[in-house]
Every structure is written in structure tokens, then in C-alpha cells.
C-alpha positions in Angstrom: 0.0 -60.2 1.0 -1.4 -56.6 1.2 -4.8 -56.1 3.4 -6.5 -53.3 2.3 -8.4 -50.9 5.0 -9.1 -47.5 5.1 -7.6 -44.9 8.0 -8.6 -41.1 8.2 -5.3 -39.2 7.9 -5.3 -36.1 10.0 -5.4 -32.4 7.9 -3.4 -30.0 8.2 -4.4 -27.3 10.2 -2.5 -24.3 10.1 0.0 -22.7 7.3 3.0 -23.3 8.8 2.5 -26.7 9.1 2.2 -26.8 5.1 4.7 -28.8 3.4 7.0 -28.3 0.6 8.6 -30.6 -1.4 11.8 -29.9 -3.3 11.6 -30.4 -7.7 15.3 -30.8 -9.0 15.4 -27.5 -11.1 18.2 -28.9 -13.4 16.2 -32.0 -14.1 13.0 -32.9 -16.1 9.5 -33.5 -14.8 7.5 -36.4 -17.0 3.7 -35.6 -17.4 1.7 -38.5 -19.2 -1.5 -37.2 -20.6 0.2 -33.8 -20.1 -1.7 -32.1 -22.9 -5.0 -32.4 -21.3 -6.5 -29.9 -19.0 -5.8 -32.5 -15.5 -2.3 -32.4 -16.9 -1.9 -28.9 -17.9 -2.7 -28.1 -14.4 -0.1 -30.7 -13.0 2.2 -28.9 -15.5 1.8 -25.4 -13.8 1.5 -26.4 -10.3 5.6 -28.1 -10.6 6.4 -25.1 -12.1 5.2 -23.1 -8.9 7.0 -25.4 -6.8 10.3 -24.9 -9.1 10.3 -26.7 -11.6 12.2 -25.8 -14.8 12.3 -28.7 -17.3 8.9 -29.8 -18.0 8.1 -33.0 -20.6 4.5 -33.5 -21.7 3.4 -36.7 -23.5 0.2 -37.1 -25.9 -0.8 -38.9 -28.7 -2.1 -35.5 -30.6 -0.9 -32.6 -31.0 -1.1 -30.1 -28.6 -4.7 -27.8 -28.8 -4.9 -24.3 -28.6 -5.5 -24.1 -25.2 -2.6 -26.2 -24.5 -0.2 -24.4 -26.7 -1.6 -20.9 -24.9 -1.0 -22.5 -21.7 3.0 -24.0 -22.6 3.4 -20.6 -23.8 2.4 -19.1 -20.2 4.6 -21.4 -18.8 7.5 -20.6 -20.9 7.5 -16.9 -20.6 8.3 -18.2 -16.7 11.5 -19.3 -17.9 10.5 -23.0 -17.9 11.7 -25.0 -20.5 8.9 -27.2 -21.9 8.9 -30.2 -24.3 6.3 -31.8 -26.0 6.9 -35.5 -27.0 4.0 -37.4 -29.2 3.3 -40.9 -28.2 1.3 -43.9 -26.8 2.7 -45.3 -23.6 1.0 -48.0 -24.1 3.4 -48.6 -27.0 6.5 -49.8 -25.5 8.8 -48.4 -28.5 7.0 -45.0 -28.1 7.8 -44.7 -24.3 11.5 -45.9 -25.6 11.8 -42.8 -27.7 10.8 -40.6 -25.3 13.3 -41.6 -22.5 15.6 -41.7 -25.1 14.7 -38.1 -26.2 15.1 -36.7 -22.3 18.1 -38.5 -21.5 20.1 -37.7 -24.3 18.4 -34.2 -25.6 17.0 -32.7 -22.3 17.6 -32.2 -18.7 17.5 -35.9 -16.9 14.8 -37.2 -15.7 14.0 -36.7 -12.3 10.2 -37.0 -11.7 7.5 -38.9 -13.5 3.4 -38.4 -13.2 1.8 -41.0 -14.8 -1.7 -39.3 -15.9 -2.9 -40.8 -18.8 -5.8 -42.8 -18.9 -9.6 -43.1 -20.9 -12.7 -43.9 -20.2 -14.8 -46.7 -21.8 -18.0 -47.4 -19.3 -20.8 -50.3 -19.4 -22.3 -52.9 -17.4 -20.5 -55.9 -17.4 -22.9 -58.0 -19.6 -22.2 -55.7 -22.6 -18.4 -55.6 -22.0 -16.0 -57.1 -24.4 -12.2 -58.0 -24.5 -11.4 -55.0 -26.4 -13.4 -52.6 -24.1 -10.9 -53.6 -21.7 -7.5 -53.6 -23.8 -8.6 -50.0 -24.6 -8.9 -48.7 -21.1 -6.1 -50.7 -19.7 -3.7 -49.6 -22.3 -2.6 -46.9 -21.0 -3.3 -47.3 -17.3 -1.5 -51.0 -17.3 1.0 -51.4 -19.9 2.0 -47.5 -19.7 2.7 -47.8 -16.1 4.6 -51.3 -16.8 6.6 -49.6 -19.6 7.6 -46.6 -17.5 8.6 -48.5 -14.9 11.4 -50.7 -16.8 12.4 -47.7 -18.5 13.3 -46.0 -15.2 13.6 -48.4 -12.7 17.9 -47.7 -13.0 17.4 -43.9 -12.8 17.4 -41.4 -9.9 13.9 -40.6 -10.0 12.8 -38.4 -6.9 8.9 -39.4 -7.3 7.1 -41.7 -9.8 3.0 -40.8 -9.2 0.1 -43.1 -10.6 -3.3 -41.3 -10.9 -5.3 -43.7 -10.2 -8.9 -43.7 -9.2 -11.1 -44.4 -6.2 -12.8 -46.7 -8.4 -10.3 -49.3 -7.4 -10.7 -48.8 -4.0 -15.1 -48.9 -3.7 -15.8 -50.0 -7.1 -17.5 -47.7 -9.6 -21.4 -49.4 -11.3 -20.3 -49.7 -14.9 -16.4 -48.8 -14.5 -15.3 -52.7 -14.3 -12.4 -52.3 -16.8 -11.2 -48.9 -15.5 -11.2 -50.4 -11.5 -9.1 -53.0 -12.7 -6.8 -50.8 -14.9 -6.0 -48.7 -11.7 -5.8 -51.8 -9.3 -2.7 -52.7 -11.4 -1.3 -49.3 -10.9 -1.9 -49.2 -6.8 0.1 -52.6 -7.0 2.8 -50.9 -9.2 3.4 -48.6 -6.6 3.8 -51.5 -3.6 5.9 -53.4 -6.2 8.2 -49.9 -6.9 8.7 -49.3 -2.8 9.8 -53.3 -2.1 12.6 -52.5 -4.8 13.2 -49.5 -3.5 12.4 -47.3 -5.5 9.8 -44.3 -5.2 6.3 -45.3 -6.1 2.7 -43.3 -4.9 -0.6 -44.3 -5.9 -3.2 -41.6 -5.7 -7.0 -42.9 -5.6 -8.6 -40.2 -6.7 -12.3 -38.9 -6.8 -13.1 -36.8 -10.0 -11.9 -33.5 -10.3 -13.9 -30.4 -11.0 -12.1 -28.9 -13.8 -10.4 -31.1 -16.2 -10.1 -34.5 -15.2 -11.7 -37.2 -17.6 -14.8 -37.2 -15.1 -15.7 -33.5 -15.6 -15.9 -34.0 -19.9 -18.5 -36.4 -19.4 -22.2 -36.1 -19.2 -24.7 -35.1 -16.8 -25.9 -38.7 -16.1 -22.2 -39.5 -14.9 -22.4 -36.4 -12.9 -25.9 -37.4 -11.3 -24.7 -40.8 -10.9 -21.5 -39.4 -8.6 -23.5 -37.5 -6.7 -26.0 -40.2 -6.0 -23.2 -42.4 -4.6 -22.9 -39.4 -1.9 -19.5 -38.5 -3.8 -18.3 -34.7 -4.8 -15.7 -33.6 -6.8 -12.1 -32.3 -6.1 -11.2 -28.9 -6.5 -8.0 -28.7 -8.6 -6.9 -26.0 -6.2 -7.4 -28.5 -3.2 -6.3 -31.5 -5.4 -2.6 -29.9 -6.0 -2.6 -28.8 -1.9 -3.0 -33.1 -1.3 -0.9 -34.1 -4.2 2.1 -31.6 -2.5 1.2 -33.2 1.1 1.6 -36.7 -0.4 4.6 -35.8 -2.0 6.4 -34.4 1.0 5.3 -37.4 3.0 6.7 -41.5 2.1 2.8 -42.8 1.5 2.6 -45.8 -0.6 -1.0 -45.5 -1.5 -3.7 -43.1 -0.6 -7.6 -42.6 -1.4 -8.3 -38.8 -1.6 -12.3 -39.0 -1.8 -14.7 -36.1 -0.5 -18.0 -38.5 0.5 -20.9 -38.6 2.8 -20.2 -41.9 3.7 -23.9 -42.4 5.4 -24.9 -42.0 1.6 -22.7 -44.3 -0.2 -23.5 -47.4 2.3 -27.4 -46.4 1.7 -26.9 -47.0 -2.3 -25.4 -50.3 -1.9 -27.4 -53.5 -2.5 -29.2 -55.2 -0.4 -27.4 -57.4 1.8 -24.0 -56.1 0.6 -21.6 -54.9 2.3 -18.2 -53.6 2.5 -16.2 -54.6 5.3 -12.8 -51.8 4.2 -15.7 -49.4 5.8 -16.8 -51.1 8.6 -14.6 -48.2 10.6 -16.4 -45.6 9.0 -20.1 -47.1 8.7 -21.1 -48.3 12.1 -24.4 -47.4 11.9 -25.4 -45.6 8.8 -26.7 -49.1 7.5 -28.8 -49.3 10.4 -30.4 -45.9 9.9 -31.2 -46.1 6.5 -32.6 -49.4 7.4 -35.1 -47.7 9.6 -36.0 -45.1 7.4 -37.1 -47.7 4.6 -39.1 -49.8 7.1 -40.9 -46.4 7.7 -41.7 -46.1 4.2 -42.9 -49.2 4.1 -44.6 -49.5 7.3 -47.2 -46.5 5.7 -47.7 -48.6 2.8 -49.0 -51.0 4.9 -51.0 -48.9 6.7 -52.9 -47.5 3.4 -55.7 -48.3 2.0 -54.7 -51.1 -1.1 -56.4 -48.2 -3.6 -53.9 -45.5 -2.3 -50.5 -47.7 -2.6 -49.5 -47.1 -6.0 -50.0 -43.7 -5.3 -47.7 -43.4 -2.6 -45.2 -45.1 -3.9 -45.3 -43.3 -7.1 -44.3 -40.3 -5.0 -42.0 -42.4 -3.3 -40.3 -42.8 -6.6 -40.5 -39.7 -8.2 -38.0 -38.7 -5.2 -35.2 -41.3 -5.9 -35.2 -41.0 -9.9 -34.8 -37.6 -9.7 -32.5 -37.3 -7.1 -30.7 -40.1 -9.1 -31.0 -38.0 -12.4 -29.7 -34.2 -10.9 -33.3 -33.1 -11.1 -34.3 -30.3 -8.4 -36.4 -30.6 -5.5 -38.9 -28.5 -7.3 -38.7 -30.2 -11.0 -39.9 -34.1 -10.5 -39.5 -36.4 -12.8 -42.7 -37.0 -15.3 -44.5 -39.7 -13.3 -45.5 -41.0 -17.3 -42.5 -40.2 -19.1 -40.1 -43.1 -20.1 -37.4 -43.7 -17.9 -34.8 -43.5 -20.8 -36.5 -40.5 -22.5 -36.1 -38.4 -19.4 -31.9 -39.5 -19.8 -31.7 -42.8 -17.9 -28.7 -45.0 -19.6 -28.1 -49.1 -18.4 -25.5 -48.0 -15.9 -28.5 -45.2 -14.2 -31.2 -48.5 -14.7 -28.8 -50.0 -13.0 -28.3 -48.0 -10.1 -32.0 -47.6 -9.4 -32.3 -51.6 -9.3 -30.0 -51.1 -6.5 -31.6 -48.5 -4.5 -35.0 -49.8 -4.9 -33.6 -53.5 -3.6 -31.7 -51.8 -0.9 -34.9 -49.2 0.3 -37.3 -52.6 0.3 -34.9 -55.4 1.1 -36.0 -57.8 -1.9 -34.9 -58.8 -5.2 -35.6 -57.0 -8.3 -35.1 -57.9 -12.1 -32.5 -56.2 -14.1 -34.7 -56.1 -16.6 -37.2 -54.5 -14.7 -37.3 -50.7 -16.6 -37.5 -52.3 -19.5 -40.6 -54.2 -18.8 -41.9 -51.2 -16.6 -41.0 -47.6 -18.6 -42.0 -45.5 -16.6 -42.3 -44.3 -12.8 -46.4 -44.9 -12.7 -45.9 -48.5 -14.4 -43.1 -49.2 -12.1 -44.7 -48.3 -9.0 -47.7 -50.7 -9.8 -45.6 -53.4 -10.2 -43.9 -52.8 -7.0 -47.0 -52.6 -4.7 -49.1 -55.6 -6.4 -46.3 -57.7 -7.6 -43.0 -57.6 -5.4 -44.2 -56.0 -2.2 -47.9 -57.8 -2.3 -47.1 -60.0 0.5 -45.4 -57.8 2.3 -48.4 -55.3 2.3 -50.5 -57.9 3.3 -48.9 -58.5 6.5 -50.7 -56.7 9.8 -48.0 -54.1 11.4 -50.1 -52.5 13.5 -49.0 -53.9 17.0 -50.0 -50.3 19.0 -52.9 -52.6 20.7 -50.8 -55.4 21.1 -50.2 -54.9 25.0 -53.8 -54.3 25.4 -56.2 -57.1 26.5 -58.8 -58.7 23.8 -62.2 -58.1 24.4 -64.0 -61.3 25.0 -67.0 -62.1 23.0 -70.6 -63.2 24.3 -69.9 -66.7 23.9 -66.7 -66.4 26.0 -68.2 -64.7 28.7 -70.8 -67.1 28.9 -67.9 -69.8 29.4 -66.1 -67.8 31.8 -69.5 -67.2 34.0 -70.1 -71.0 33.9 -66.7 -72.2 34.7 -66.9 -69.5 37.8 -69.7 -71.0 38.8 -68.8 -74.4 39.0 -65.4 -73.1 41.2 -68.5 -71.6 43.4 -70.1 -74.8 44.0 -67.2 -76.6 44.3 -65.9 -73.6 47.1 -69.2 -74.0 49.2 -69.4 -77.9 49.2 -65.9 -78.2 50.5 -67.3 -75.3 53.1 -69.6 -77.4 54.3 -67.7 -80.7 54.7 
């Protein structure tokens, strides 16, 4: 049984401790999904690193770009082959070894980067929904596998996603799809045979993340997450390669951030090495927030917290420090989706430490509506409660009544003092 935990990996430091890995020149490199612009890149990085029979799989034909960039390639002297196909389709991924091993170079290296995207909450996912983004992921790693698991292979990579390893709010199907494929690889090594799992973040220029929109973007960045640099990307995928790793998360993140965003009363413990005591400042900051609410006059509440808000939507929606969200505007007319809703149900349960409806932005469209309902509805009891203990080591002043009983009990001790005196 695997355990899974995160490790930092030490960096490399200096360039001659850079490593290089050695690409069979007489044999053939397999790129799924390498007519996109993630495996376009993949395709020119091997050939700086020697390669000289490159085979890139898609189920359409090439674009323009990609034609351009095949013909770069091959004015290098690189041989490059383009084979049209679904590896999800077993008989298609048949062709195609069948195509390299009898018409081309041998295979010698496979890069399995194919993959789609198809994200929602969970409650509006459906059987197919998953079929179409494990497709590729699942049964194309499968089939590539038993079509090569009796050939000399020198690497066989899975891009898989980070998704698998921390989850992803609305990405259930594609976390599962790329589970399958860090198993793959454990499955490949106990045989014997080369297997590396790559849990990437997004990439900054041509990975599936990067074509989609802002609101994906925002919600990334929200999670404390940034992209990869394909520059920097190819410098870890070249390290990994030179190196016997099984399985390895490749995730720039301000992991303070990330724990801050998760919800209330969840947590993770694959982090507990890395988030020690980020939970326990954020958990300060919020009782901050709420200690001023408490301290506020009932009449200023909604206000506050109305700026409170304006803060986290916009910071969840990309806006700028100096461009706040519309206090009256709709939360789905200023480009809030259900995974986004979603995500701010989160934050708001985890900056106030109580449970909030799911259907809440529906029934509360805006930030003003919203914060009314949080400072008379969900937090009224809480706002109700007296925080201010400043005085509390002070002592009470006594009241007239009191003092009278104090000065007639001190008498009595008087009388009681002089008539044992006197006997």
C-alpha cells in the first residue's frame, strides 16, 4: 500500500550540477497530444536534447502554428511524424505502434500528454462528464502501456496534474483521471519497467490551464497557486528525467495561502510538514475581523463587513486593489460561475468558522445583500457576545447598596473584636 506525503526536494544550485539525460538519436520519441502548444514545446525541447525521430499524436489535423512549428523542427534535421488518433481508442493506439515499429525509427521514449478539460461541481456532474475527461487520461495511459510494456523504452512520462495530489474545486473527474495515471507509474516501476508521474501546476503558455478563462485564472491564484514557466517546466522535466523518481508534484504555491482557503475544520494532513502554523495565523486574523464587528455599533456592521467582502470577491475574481467589486452588482454579472460561488462559500466559512448554504449567492446576489445576511442572520449571536475583557482584571465598583452591606458587616466584626477585648 502506497502512503502518500510530500518532501521538499533540494534545487539545483549551480550549472554544473545541471543534468543531462541521454535521447536515443536512432530511435523515436512518442508525444500524445503533440499537436498542441504544451506538446509542441515538449517536441522542441527533445530535439535540443538530441532527439531525431519525433512522433506526434492528435485527433485533428495539425494547425498552422503546428505545421510552422514541425517545419522549424525539421529544417534541424529531425525527422517528424504525425500520426492521427484517439488513445483512448485502443485500435487507434494499435495503428500507431504498429506505424513506428514497422515504418519509423523504434520506439524508445513515450510522453503521455494528452488530456481535456470538462469542470463542474459535483452535483451537476454526470457519467459522461467523466468518460470524456478520463478517456484519454485513463484508458490512453492503459493502452500505451500494454502496447509497450515488451519494448525497450528509456522513459514513459504521464502529465498528470497537481489536482490529484490537493484536489482542484470543480475538477472531480480530472483528479481522478490523473490519480489513475500516478498509479500507472508505481504499477510500471514494480514490473520494472520505466514509469514517471509528473503532478503538475498549470503552465503559462500552452498547457490546457492557460486556454481557459479569466475566472479559472482568478480561481488559481486565489488557491495561492502560480503558473509554470515552460522555460522552467522543461529545466524540472530534464532533472526528473535524469533522476529514478517515481512520482513528483512540481507546484509553485504560497502554501500559507492554500491552507487559509480551505474549509472550515478541514484539513490536510499530506501538509502537516509544510503548514505548522499558517492555520493558526489565519485563524487569528479572522478572529480580528470579527472581534471589530463586535465591537461596532449594530448600525455600522453591515457596513463593515461589506468592505470586508468587497476585499475577498475581488481578490477571488483578479480584480485590482484599486477596482472593487460593485458592492450592488450581481455576483454572477460581475463573472462569478458555480465553481467561483463555490469557492467563496469556502472562504467565508473558513474566515468566520460557521456553516454557510451553498445556495447562499443565489438567495443573496449581491455583496450588500450578502453582507446583511451575514451580520443579522449567521453571525447575530456571535455579535451579540461581550469580547471586551480589557477591564476584566480590574476590580468592580461596588454599588451604594453594597457598601452599605460591607460597612454593616464591618461593624458587627467591630463589636464582636471589642467584646472579646473585654472578656
Amino acid at each position: 500500500r502506497r502512503v502518500a506525503r510530500l518532501v521538499r526536494r533540494q534545487q539545483q544550485t549551480t550549472t554544473e550540477e545541471k543534468p543531462e539525460i541521454n535521447i536515443v538519436t536512432e530511435g523515436s520519441c512518442l508525444i500524445t497530444g503533440g499537436l498542441g502548444a504544451l506538446g509542441l514545446q515538449l517536441a522542441q525541447w527533445l530535439v535540443d536534447k538530441g532527439a531525431q525521430h519525433l512522433v506526434l499524436t492528435g485527433r485533428r489535423e495539425p494547425s498552422k502554428t503546428a505545421k510552422q512549428t514541425i517545419a522549424q523542427l525539421e529544417q534541424r534535421g529531425t525527422k517528424v511524424s504525425v500520426l492521427l488518433g484517439d488513445v483512448s481508442v485502443e485500435q487507434d493506439v494499435v495503428g500507431m505502434i504498429e506505424q513506428i515499429q514497422t515504418s519509423l525509427a523504434p520506439l524508445h521514449g513515450v510522453i503521455h500528454a494528452a488530456g481535456v478539460l470538462d469542470d463542474g461541481v459535483l452535483q451537476q456532474m454526470n457519467w459522461e462528464r467523466f468518460t470524456k475527461v478520463m478517456a484519454p487520461k485513463v484508458q490512453g495511459a492503459w493502452h500505451l502501456h500494454k502496447l509497450t510494456e515488451d519494448l525497450p523504452l528509456d522513459f514513459f512520462v504521464c502529465f498528470s496534474s497537481a489536482a490529484s495530489l490537493l484536489g482542484s474545486t470543480g475538477q472531480g473527474n480530472y483528479a481522478a483521471a490523473n490519480a489513475f495515471m500516478d498509479g500507472l507509474a508505481y504499477y510500471r516501476r514494480a514490473l520494472g519497467l520505466p514509469g514517471l508521474s509528473v503532478n503538475w501546476a498549470a503552465w503559462g503558455e500552452g498547457g490546457m490551464a492557460a486556454r481557459l478563462a479569466s475566472q479559472f485564472q482568478s480561481r488559481i491564484r486565489s488557491l495561492g497557486m502560480s503558473s509554470i514557466p515552460p522555460e522552467q517546466g522543461l529545466e524540472v522535466l530534464t532533472q526528473l528525467l535524469a533522476e529514478s523518481a517515481t512520482q513528483v508534484g512540481v507546484i509553485p504555491i504560497n502554501w500559507s495561502q492554500f491552507v487559509a482557503q480551505l474549509p472550515a475544520g478541514m484539513t490536510m494532513p499530506v501538509l502537516s510538514e509544510f503548514t505548522t502554523s499558517q492555520s493558526v495565523v489565519a485563524e487569528t486574523k479572522n478572529n480580528e475581523f470579527l472581534l471589530e464587528l463586535q465591537k461596532a455599533k449594530a448600525s455600522d456592521r453591515p457596513q463593515i463587513m461589506t468592505n470586508y467582502l468587497q476585499g475577498m470577491v475581488g481578490k477571488l475574481l483578479g480584480f485590482s486593489e484599486e477596482q472593487l467589486p460593485d458592492t450592488q452588482l450581481g455576483f454572477f454579472d460581475m463573472g462569478m460561475d458555480s465553481l467561483l460561488s463555490l469557492e467563496l462559500r469556502n472562504l467565508l466559512q473558513k474566515s468566520f468558522g460557521c456553516s454557510v448554504s451553498s445556495t447562499v449567492l443565489f438567495e443573496y446576489t449581491n455583496i450588500e445583500s450578502l453582507a446583511e445576511y451575514l451580520v443579522t442572520e449567521v453571525l447575530a449571536e456571535d455579535l451579540e457576545t461581550t469580547v471586551d475583557t480589557s477591564d476584566k482584571d480590574k476590580p468592580e465598583t461596588p454599588t451604594a447598596a453594597q457598601e452599605e452591606v460591607t460597612d454593616a458587616i464591618a461593624q458587627k466584626f467591630q463589636q464582636i473584636k471589642n467584646l472579646l477585648n473585654n472578656n
